[in-house]
C-alpha positions as CSV (number, residue, x, y, z in Angstrom):
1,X,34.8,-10.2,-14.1
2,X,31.4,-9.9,-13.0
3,X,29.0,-6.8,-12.3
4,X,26.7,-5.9,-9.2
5,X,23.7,-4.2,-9.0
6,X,23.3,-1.6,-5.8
7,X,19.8,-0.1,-5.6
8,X,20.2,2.3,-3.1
9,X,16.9,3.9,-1.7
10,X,14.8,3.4,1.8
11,X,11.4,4.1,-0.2
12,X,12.7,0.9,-2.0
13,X,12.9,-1.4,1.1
14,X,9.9,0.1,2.6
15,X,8.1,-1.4,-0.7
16,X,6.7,2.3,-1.3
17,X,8.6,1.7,-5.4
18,X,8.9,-1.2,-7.7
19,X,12.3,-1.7,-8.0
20,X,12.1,-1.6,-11.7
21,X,15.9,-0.4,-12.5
22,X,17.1,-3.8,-11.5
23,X,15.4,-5.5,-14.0
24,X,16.0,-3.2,-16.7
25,X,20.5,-3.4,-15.6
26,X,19.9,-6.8,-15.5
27,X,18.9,-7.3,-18.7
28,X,21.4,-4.9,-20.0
29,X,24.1,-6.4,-18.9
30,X,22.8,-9.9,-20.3
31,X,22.8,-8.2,-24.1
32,X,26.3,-7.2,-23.2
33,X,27.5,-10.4,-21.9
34,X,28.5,-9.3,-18.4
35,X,28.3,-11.7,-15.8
36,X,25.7,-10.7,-13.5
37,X,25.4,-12.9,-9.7
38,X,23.9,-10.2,-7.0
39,X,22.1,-7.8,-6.8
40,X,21.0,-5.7,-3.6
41,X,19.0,-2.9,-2.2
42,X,20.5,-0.5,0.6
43,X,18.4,2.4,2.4
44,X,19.9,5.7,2.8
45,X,22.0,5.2,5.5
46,X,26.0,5.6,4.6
47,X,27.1,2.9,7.6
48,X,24.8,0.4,5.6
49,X,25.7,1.3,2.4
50,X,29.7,1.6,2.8
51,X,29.1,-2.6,4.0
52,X,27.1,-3.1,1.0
53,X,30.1,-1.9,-0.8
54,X,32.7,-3.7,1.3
55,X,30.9,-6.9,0.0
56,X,30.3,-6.3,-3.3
57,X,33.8,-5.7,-4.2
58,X,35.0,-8.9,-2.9
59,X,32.7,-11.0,-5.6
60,X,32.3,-7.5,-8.1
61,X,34.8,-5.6,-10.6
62,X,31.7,-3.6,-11.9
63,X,29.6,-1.5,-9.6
64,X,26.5,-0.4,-10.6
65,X,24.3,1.9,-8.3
66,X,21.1,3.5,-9.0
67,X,19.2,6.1,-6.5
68,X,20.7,8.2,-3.7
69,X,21.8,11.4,-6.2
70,X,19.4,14.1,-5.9
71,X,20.1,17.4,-3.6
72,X,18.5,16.4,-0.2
73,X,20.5,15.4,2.9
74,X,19.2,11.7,2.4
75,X,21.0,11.4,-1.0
76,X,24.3,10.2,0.2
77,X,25.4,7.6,-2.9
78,X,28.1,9.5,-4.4
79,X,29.7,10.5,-1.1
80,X,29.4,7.4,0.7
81,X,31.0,5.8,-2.2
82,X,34.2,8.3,-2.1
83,X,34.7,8.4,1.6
84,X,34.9,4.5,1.5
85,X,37.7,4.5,-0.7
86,X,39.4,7.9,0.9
87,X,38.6,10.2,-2.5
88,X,38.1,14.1,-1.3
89,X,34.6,15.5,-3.5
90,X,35.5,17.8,-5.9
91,X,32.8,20.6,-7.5
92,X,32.8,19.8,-10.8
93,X,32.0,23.6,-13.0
94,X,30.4,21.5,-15.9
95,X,27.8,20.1,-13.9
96,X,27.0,23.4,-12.2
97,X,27.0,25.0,-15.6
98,X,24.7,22.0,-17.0
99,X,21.9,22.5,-13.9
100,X,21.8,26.2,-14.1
101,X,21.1,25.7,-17.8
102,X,18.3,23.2,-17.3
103,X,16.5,25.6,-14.6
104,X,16.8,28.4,-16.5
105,X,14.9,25.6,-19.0
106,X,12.4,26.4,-16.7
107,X,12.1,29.5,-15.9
108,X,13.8,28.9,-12.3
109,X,16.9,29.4,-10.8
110,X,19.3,26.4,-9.8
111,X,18.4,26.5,-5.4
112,X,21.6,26.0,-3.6
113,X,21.2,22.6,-2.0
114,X,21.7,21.5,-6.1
115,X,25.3,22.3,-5.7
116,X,25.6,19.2,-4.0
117,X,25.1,17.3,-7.2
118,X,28.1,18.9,-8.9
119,X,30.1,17.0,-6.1
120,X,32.0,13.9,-7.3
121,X,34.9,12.0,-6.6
122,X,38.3,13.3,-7.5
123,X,39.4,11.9,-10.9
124,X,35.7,10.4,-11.4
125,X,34.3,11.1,-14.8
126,X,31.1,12.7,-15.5
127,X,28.2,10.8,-17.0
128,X,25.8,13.3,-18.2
129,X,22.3,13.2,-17.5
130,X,20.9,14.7,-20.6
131,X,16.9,15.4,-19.2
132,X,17.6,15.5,-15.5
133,X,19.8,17.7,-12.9
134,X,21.1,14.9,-11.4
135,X,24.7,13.3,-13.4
136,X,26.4,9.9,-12.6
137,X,29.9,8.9,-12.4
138,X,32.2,6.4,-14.1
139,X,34.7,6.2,-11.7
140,X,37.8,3.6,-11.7
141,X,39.6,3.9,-7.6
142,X,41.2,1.0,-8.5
143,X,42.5,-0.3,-11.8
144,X,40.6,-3.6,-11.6
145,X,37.5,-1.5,-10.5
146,X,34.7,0.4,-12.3
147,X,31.7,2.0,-10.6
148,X,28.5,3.9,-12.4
149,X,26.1,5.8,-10.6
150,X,23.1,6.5,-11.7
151,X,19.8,8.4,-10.6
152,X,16.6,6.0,-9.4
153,X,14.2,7.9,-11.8
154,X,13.8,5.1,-14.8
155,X,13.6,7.3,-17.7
156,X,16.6,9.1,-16.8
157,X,18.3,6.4,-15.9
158,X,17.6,4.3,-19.1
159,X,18.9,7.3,-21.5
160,X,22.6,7.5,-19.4
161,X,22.6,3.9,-19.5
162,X,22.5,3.3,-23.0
163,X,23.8,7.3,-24.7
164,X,27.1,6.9,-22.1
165,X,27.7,3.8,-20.1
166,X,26.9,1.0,-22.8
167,X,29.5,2.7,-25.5
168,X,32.2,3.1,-22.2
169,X,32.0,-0.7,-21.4
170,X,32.1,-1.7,-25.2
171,X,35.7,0.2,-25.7
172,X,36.6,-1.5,-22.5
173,X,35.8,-5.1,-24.4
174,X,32.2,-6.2,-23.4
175,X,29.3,-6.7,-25.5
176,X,31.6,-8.8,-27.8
177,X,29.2,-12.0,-26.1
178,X,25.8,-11.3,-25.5
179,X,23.7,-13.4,-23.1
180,X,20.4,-15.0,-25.4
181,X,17.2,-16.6,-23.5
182,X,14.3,-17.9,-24.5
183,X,11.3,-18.7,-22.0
184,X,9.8,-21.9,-22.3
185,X,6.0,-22.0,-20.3
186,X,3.9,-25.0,-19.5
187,X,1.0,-25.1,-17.7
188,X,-0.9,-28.5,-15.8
189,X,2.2,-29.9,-14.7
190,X,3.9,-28.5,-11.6
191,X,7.9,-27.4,-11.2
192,X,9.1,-30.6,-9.9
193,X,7.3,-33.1,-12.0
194,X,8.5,-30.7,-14.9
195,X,11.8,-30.4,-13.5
196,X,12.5,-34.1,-12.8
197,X,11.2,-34.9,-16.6
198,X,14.4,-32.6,-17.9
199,X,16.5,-33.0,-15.1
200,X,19.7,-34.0,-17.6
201,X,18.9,-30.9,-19.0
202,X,19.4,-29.0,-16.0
203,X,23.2,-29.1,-15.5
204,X,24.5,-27.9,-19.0
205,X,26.9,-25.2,-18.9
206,X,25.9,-23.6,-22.6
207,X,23.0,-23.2,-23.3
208,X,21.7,-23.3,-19.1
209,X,18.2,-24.4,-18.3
210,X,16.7,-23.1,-15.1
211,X,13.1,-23.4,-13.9
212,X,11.1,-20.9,-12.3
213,X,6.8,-21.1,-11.3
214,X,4.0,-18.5,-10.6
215,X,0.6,-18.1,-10.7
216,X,0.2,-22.4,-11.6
217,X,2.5,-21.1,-14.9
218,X,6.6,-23.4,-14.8
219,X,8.6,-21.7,-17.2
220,X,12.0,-22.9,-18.2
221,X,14.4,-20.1,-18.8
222,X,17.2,-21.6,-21.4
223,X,19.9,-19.2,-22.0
224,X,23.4,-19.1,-24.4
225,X,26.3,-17.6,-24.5
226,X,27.4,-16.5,-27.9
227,X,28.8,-14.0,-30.4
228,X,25.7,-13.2,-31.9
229,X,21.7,-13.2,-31.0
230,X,21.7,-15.8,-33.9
231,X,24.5,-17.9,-32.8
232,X,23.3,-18.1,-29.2
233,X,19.5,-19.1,-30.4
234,X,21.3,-21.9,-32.9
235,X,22.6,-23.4,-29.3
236,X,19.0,-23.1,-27.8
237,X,17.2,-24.8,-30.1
238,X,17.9,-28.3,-30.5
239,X,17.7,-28.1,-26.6
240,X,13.9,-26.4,-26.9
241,X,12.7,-28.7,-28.9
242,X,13.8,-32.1,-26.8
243,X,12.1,-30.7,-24.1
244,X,9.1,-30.0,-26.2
245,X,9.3,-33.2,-27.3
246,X,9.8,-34.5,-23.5
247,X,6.8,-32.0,-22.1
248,X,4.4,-32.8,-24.9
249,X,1.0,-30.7,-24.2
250,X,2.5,-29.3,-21.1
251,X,4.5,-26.9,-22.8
252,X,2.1,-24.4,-24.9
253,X,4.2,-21.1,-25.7
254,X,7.7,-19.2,-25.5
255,X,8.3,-15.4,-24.5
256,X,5.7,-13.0,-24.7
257,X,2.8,-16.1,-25.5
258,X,-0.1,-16.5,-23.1
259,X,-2.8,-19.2,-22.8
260,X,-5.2,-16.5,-24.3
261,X,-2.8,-15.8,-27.7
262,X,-1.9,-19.4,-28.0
263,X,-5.7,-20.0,-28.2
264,X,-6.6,-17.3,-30.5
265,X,-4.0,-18.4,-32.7
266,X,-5.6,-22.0,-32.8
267,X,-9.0,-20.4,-33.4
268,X,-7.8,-18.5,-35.9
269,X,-6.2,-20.8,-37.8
270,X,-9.3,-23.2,-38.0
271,X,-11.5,-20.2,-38.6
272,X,-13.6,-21.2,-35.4
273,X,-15.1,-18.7,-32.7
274,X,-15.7,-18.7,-28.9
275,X,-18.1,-17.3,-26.5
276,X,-18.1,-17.8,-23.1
277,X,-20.0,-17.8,-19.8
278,X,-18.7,-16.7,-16.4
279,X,-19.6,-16.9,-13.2
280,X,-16.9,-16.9,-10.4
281,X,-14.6,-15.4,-12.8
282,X,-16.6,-12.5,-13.4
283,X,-15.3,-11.4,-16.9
284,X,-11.7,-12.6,-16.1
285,X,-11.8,-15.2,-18.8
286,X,-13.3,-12.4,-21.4
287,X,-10.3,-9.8,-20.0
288,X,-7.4,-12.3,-20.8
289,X,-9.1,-12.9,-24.2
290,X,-9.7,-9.4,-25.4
291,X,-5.8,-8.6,-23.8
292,X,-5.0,-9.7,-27.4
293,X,-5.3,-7.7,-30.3
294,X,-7.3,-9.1,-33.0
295,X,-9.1,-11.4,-30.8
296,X,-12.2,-9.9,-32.5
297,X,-11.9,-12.3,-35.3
298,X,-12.4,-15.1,-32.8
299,X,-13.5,-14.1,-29.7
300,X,-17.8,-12.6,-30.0
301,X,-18.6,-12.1,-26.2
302,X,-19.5,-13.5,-23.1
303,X,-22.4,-13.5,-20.6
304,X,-21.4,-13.1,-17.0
305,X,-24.0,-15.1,-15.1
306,X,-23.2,-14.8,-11.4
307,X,-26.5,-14.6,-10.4
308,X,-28.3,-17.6,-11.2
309,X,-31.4,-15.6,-13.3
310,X,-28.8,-15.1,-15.4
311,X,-27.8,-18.5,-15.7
312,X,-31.6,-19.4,-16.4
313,X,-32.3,-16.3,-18.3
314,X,-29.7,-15.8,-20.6
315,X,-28.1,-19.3,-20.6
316,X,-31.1,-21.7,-20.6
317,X,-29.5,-23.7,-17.6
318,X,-32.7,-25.7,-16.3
319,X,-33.8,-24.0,-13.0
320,X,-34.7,-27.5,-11.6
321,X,-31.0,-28.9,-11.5
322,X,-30.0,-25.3,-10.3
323,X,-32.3,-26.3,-7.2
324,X,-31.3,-29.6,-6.8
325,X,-27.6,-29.4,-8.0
326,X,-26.4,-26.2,-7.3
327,X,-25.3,-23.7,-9.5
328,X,-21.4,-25.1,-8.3
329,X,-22.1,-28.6,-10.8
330,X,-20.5,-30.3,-13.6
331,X,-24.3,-30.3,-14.8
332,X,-24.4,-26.4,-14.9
333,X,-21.3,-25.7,-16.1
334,X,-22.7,-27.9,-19.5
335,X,-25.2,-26.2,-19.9
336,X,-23.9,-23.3,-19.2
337,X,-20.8,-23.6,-22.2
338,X,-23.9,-25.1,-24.4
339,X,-26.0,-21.9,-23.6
340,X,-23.2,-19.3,-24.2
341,X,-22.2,-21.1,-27.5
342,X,-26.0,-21.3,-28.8
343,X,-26.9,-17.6,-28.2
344,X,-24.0,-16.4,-29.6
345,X,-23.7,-18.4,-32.4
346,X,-20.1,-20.0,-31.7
347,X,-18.0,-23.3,-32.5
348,X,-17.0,-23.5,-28.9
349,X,-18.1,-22.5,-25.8
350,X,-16.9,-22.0,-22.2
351,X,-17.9,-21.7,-18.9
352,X,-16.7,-21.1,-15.5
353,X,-18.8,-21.6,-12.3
354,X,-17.1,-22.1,-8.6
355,X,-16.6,-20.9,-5.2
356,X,-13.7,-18.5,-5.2
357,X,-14.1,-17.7,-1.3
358,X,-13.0,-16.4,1.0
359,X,-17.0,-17.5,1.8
360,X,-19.2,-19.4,0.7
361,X,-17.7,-22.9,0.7
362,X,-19.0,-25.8,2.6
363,X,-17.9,-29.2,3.6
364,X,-19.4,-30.6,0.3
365,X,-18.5,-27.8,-2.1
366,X,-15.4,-26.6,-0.5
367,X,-14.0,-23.0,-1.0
368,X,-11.6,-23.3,-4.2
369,X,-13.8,-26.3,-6.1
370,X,-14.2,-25.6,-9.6
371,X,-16.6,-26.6,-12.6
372,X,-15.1,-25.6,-16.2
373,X,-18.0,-26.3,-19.2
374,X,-16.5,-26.7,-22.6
375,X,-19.1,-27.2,-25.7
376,X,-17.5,-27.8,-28.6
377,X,-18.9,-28.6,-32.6
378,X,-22.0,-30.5,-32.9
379,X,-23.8,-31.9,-29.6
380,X,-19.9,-32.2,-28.4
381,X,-20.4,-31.1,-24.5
382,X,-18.3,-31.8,-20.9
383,X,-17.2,-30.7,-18.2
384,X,-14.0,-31.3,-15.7
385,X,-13.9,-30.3,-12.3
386,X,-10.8,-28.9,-9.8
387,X,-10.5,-28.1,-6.3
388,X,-8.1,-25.3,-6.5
389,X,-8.0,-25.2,-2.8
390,X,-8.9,-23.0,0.3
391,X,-5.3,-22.3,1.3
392,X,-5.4,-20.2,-1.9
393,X,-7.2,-16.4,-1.9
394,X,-10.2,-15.5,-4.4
395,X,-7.9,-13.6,-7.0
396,X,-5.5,-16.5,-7.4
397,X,-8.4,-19.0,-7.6
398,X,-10.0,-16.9,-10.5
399,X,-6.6,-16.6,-12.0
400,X,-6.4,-20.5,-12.1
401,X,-9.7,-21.1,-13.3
402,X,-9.3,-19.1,-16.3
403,X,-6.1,-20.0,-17.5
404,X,-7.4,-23.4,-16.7
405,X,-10.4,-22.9,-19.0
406,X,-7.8,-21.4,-21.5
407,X,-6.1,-24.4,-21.9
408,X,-8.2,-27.3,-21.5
409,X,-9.6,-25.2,-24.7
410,X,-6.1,-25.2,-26.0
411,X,-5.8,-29.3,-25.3
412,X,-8.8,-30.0,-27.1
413,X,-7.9,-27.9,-30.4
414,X,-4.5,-29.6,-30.9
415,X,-5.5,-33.2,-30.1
416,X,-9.2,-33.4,-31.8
């Protein structure tokens, strides 16, 4: 038996609203256990909603809507679900009784197009809505069958979810499995050379391992079906760590970690400190770094040098290689790192200077090409350069060319 998510909402498919409630049921229903294949978003329209049902309970035996409860003409969920399976509407007194209450909360008095909301299916069961006027159902039309309904506004929504319809679906027998996963991320190696490296690893049925990419990050999701939190996460990981072991210093965190913590934590650990020097990036790299609380003990500051005065002013860089060079240079982006990490008094420093575009590029320095500075203890200083490319826009190529930064940081502490 498996569950479906129905979002129903036009402000939804017009993009006007993150769809945020599918996320949150989705991961619900993975803590219970509840198989969970489809998910889809309807507008307010009943013809187009009544298919979306038709479908969903071929593949379905859970029903889960959210959206499409409130007073207005447009909010047609709960009547579009009981004309398709022939139920009459029914006022419901305790519902009427529960929104007078709330506006008189207020100070107002309950308008008559609320009436509406005290309209359910014959036979359906109420499932209060403790801060809002609008109540869902739990509602069984056929005995193999269960639908919820809930209001789109989160916060309601979240409170029903967990006060009424997690305790129903426990004393109907779920939640005895729960659904564990742990997120695996890599970065400098794409999804398919990643993918093919752990491609046995791909087809096991418990724990599963599935990859997913964004923003130059591969994650691999690997997820177990078990008991218990700690059963499921004794499945997942002897399977983490062989393809740790195959990904080597590909893989640099799990869950919540990002190239800026992981790096902090290394910093940290050695009792070393970074500065660093920006120019196309304009404070990005700093941003991701201070993101982390604590970084304080590590992280001093930064300079952000996009205009090359800067770069000579503050950073040292010789103005003579600026002219003949560029300030795009692996030459600059040394002495760049090596300025930041004098002034401020660091064990390492960073630096960032590129074309991000959309202008500036030229056939020589191309829209997307990148120099990253890294200045390490002692006279240690080098540089590496990338061509991030001019199919991609100017946020994505900052975004690259910090995390970049990041972990070529993060290589060089693990393997010195």
């Amino acid at each position: 038996m498996s569950a479906e998510i129905i979002c129903v909402g036009t402000e939804l498919l017009l993009g006007d609203i993150l769809n945020g409630n599918a996320q949150y049921l989705a991961q619900q229903l993975a803590q219970l256990g509840i198989p969970h294949y489809h998910q889809t978003v309807v507008g307010d329209n009943p013809d187009r909603i009544k298919k979306v049902i038709e479908i969903a309970i071929s593949r379905a035996k859970i029903l889960i809507f959210t959206g499409g409860l409130g007073p207005t003409p447009d909010d047609l969920t709960c009547e579009t679900i009981a004309d398709f399976f022939g139920s009459p509407l029914v006022e419901s007194p305790e519902i009427i009784e529960d929104i007078t209450q709330k506006f008189a909360q207020r100070g107002r008095v309950m308008t008559p197009s609320n009436r509406k909301q005290a309209l359910i299916p014959q036979g359906a069961d109420i499932l209060p809505n403790p801060t809002g006027t609008a109540p869902g159902i739990i509602w069984q039309p056929r005995p193999d069958m269960t639908i919820f309904t809930f209001p789109g506004v989160p916060s309601e929504m979240h409170r029903m979810w967990e006060e009424t319809a997690v305790p129903f679906l426990k004393s109907q027998g779920w939640g005895q499995e729960i659904i564990y996963s742990r997120s695996l991320k890599f970065w400098g190696i794409g999804e398919s050379a990643l993918a093919e490296k752990v491609t046995a690893y791909l087809n096991l049925p418990n724990p599963t391992v599935a990859p997913y990419a964004g923003k130059g990050e591969v994650r691999l999701r690997v997820s177990a079906k078990s008991p218990s939190e700690a059963a499921a996460a004794a499945l997942i990981a002897p399977v983490e760590k062989q393809i740790k072991d195959i990904a080597g210093l590909d893989f640099y965190g799990v869950n919540n970690d990002t190239l800026a913590s992981v790096v902090g934590e290394l910093l940290r650990a050695s009792s070393e400190t970074l500065s660093v020097a920006e120019s196309c990036t304009g404070g990005l790299l700093g941003q991701m770094l201070t993101e982390i609380s604590g970084s304080s003990d590590y992280f001093w500051g930064g300079v952000i040098s996009y205009d090359n005065s800067v770069k000579v002013g503050l950073l040292g860089v010789n103005p003579e290689d600026l002219e003949k060079l560029g300030a795009v240079s692996d030459t600059v982006a040394e002495q760049m790192a090596i300025g930041v990490k004098t002034s401020l008094s660091t064990t390492w420093g960073l630096s960032i200077t590129g074309i991000a575009g959309p202008n500036g590029g030229t056939e020589t320095k191309p829209v997307g090409l990148v120099y990253i500075g890294l200045a390490g203890p002692g006279d240690e200083v080098t540089s590496f350069k990338y061509n991030f490319g001019t199919m991609r826009d100017r946020s994505f190529i900052r975004h690259l060319s910090a995390c970049t930064a990041l972990d070529l940081l993060r290589r060089r502490l693990l393997t010195r």
